[in-house]
C-alpha positions in Angstrom: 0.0 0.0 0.0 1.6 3.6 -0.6 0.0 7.5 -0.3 -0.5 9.2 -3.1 2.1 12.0 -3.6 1.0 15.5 -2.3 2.5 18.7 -3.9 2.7 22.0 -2.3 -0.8 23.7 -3.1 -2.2 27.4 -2.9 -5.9 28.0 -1.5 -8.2 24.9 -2.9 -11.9 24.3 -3.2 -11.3 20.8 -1.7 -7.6 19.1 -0.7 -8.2 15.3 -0.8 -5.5 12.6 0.6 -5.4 9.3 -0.7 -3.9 6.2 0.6 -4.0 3.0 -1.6 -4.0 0.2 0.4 -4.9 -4.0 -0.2 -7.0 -6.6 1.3 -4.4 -7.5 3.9 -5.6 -4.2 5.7 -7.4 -4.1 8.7 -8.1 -0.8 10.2 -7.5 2.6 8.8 -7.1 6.1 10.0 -6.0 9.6 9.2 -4.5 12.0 11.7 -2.9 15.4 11.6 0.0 15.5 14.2 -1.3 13.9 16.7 -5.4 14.3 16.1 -7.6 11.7 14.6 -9.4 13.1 11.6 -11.2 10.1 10.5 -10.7 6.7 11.8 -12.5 4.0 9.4 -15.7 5.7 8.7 -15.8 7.0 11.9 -15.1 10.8 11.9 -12.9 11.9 14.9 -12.6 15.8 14.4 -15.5 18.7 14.8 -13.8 20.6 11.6 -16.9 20.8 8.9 -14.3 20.8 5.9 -13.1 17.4 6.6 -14.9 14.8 5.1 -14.7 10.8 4.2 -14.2 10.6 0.4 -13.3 6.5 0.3 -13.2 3.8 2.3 -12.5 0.6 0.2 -10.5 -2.2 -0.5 -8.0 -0.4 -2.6 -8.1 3.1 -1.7 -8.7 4.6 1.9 -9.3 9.0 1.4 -10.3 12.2 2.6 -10.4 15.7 1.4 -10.0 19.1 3.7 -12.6 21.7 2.0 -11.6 25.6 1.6 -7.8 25.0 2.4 -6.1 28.0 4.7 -3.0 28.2 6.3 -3.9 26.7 9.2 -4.1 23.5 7.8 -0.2 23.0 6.6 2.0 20.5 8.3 2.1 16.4 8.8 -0.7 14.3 7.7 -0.1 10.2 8.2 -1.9 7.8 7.1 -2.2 4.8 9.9 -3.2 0.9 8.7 -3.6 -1.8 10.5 -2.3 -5.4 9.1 -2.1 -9.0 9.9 1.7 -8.7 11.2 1.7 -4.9 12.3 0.7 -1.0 11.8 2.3 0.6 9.1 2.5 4.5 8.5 3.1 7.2 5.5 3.2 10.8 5.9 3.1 13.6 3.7 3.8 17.4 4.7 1.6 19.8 3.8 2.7 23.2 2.6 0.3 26.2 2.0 1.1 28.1 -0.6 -0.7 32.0 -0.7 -0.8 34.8 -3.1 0.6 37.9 -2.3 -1.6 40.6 -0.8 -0.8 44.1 0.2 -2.1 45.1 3.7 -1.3 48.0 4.4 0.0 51.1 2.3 0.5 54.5 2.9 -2.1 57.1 1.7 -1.6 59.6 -1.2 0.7 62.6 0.3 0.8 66.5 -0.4 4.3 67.6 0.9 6.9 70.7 0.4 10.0 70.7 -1.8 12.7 69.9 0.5 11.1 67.8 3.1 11.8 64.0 4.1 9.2 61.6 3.4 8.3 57.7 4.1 6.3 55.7 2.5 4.8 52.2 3.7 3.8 48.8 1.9 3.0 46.1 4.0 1.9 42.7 2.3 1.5 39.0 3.1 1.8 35.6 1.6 3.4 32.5 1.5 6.2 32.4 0.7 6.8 36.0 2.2 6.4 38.4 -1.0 9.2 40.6 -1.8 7.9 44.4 -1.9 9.8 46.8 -4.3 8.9 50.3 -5.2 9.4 52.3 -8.3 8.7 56.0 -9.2 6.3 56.0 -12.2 8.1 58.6 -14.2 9.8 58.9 -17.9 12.5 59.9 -16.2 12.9 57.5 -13.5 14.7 54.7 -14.3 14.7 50.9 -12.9 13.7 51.0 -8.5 14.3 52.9 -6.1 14.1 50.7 -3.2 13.5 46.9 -2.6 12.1 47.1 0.4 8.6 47.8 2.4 10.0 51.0 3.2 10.9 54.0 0.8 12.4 56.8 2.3 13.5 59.9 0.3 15.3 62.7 1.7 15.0 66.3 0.7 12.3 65.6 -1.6 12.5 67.6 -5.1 9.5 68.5 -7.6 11.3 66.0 -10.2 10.6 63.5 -7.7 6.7 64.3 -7.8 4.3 61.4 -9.5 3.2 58.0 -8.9 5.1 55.4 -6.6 4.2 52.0 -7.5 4.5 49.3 -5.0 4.8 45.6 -5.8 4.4 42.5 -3.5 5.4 39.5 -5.5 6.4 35.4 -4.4 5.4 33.8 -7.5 2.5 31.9 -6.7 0.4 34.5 -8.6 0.9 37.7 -10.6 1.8 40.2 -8.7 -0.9 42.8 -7.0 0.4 46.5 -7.3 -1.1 49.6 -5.4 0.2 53.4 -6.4 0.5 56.1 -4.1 0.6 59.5 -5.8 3.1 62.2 -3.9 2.5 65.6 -5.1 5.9 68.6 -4.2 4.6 72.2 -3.7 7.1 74.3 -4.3 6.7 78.7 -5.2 6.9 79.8 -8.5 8.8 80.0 -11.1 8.6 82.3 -14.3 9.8 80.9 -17.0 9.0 82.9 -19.9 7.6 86.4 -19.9 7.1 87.8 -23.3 6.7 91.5 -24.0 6.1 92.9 -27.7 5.7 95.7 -30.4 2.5 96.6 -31.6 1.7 99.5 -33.9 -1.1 101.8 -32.4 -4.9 101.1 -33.2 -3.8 97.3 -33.0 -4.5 94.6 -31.0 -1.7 93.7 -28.9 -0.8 90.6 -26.0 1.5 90.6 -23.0 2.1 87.0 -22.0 3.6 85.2 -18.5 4.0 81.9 -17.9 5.0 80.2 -14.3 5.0 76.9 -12.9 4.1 76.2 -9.6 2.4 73.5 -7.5 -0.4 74.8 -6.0 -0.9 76.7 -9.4 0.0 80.3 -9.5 -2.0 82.9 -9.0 -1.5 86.4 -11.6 -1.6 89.8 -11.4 -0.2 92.4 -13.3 0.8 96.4 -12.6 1.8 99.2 -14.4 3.8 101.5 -13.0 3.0 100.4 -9.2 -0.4 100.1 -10.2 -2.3 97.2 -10.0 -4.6 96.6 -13.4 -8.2 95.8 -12.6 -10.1 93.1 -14.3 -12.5 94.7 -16.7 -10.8 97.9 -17.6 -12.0 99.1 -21.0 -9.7 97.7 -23.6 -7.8 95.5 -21.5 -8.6 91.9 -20.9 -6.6 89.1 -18.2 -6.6 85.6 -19.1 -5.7 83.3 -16.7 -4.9 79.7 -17.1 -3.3 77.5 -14.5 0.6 78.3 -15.8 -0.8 81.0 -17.9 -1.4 84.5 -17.7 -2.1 87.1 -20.6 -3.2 90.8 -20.6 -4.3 91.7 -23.8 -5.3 95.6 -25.2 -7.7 95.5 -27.9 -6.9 98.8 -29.5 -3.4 100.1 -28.3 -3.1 103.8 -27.7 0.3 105.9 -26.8 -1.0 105.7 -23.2 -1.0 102.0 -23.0 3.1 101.8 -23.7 5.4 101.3 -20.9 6.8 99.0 -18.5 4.3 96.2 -17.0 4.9 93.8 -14.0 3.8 90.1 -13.7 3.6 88.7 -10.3 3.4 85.1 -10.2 2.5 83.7 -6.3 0.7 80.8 -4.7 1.0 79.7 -0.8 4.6 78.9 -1.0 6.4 82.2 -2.0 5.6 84.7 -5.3 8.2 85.8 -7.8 7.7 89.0 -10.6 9.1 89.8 -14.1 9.1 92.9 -16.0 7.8 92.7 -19.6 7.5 95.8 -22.4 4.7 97.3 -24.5 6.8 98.8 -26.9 5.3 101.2 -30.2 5.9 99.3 -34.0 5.6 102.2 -36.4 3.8 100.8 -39.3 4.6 102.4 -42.8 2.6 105.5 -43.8 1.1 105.5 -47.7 3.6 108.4 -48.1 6.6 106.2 -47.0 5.8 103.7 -49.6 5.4 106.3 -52.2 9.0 107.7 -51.5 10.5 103.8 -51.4 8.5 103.5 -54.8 10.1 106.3 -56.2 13.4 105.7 -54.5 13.4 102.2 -56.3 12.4 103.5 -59.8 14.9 106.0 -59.7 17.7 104.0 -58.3 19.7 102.2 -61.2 19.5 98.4 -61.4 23.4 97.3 -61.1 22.6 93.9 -61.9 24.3 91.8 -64.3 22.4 92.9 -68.0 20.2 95.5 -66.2 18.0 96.9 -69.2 18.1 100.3 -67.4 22.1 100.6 -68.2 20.9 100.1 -71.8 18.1 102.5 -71.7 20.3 105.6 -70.4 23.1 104.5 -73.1 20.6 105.5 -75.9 19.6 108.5 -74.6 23.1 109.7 -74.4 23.2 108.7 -77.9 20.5 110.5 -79.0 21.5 114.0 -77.2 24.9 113.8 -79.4 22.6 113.5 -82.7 20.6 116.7 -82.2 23.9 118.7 -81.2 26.0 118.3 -84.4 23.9 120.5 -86.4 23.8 123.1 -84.3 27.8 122.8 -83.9 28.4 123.1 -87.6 25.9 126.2 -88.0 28.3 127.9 -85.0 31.6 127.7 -87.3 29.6 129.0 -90.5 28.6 131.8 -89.1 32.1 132.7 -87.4 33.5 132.5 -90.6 
């Protein structure tokens, strides 16, 4: 008689163990450790999810329902012959999937701080937990470990941490925690222009910042209201523009941006400066300009043109030479 082999297993609907025995068996029984589960077709135990599969004259089995982890270690099966008991044992090892327990909540924190973040998970074998920093500039892990600890945070180092519990007996579960950096902010580009008057023209300041800047904008000291006639603010969240519908001399100068949010503010200066647009009588003098201006280019017809009018002014003057000598004479 022998019992059948018994691989480790994960969580199962039913666990059966089966011992093939002959007719030279007298009594049968299976135990765990030292506790009689079933004992013939007698059943020993007050567990529910133990139950009496088989009891015949070639195969003697039972089957543990809704497997945990509680159930791993020695099972024996015990016969009874003629001559005396004989015993098998097989060892029962639990296998479960990974499962993250506990993990830290999703964190708002200011450039320059310390943080630590937690995952906690279980399973058998004992998962391994590694983070990584979901960022196309991150590159591999940055820690193997339950534990991620990052000192002197930066706002590069904002995004999506991605914790994963693996052990191989499954795929492996992964949770995210998102860490958001405020930090003040920061202009980086502040655009002033030329516009000619009478025409539209657009003052433009961008900033980053986390929380989002807020903008305002001055002229001279002077803080420009929303809704002053001809002038428009539009704000986006890293955007601001002031924009003059119809630009008069009055509207040139020097204007401030000021860029702030809970963290700090920052300002940049930015120029409305006049465009003179050409006047009809300007391009009438660059018209005549050009037609009076001789074309030196290679075969210019205009060289040709004043060569035969030369020309012709030495005709009409030869007649009036050759009357001058008659007369002197």
């Amino acid at each position: 008689w022998l019992l059948s082999s018994l691989s480790p297993l994960t969580y199962l609907s039913g666990l059966p163990f089966r011992c093939t025995i002959d007719n030279r068996v007298t009594r049968v029984a299976w135990l765990n450790r030292s506790t009689i589960l079933y004992a013939g077709n007698d059943k020993w135990c007050l567990d529910p999810r133990v139950v009496l599969l088989s009891n015949t004259q070639t195969q003697y089995s039972i089957e543990i329902q809704n497997v945990d982890v509680y159930d791993e270690g020695p099972y024996t099966c015990s016969v009874q012959t003629d001559n005396h008991p004989k015993t098998s044992r097989v060892h029962l090892i639990v296998q479960v999937s990974p499962k993250i327990v506990e993990i830290s909540s999703d964190i708002s924190i200011n450039e320059g701080n310390n943080i630590s973040l937690t995952c906690i998970a279980t399973g058998r074998p004992e998962p391994t937990v590694t983070w990584r920093h979901i960022s196309p500039k991150a590159v591999g892990f940055v820690s193997e470990d339950e534990y991620l600890e990052i000192q002197g945070i930066t706002r590069e180092q904002s995004g999506d941490y991605e914790c994963s519990a693996s052990n191989d007996v499954a795929a492996p579960v992964v949770r995210r925690v998102k860490v958001t950096v405020n930090y003040p902010p920061y202009i980086s580009e502040a655009k002033g222009t030329g516009v000619p008057v009478g025409q539209k023209g657009t003052l433009q300041c961008e900033a980053s910042a986390v929380p989002s800047a807020e903008f305002q904008w001055y002229k001279d000291d002077k803080r420009l209201i929303e809704g002053k006639k001809g002038v428009k603010v539009e704000n986006r969240p890293f955007l601001s523009k002031l924009i003059f519908f119809n630009v008069s001399e009055h509207d040139y100068g020097n204007y401030t941006c000021v860029a702030s949010n809970k963290l700090g503010h920052t300002n940049a200066s930015i120029m409305l400066f006049e465009l003179n647009e050409p006047t009809s009588s300007t391009l009438l003098q660059e018209v005549k300009t050009t037609a009076l201006t001789p074309w030196k280019g290679p075969g210019a017809v205009s060289e040709v043109s004043n060569g035969t009018s030369r020309r012709a002014g030495c005709v009409w003057l030869l007649p009036l030479l050759v009357l001058h000598l008659l007369l002197k004479f």
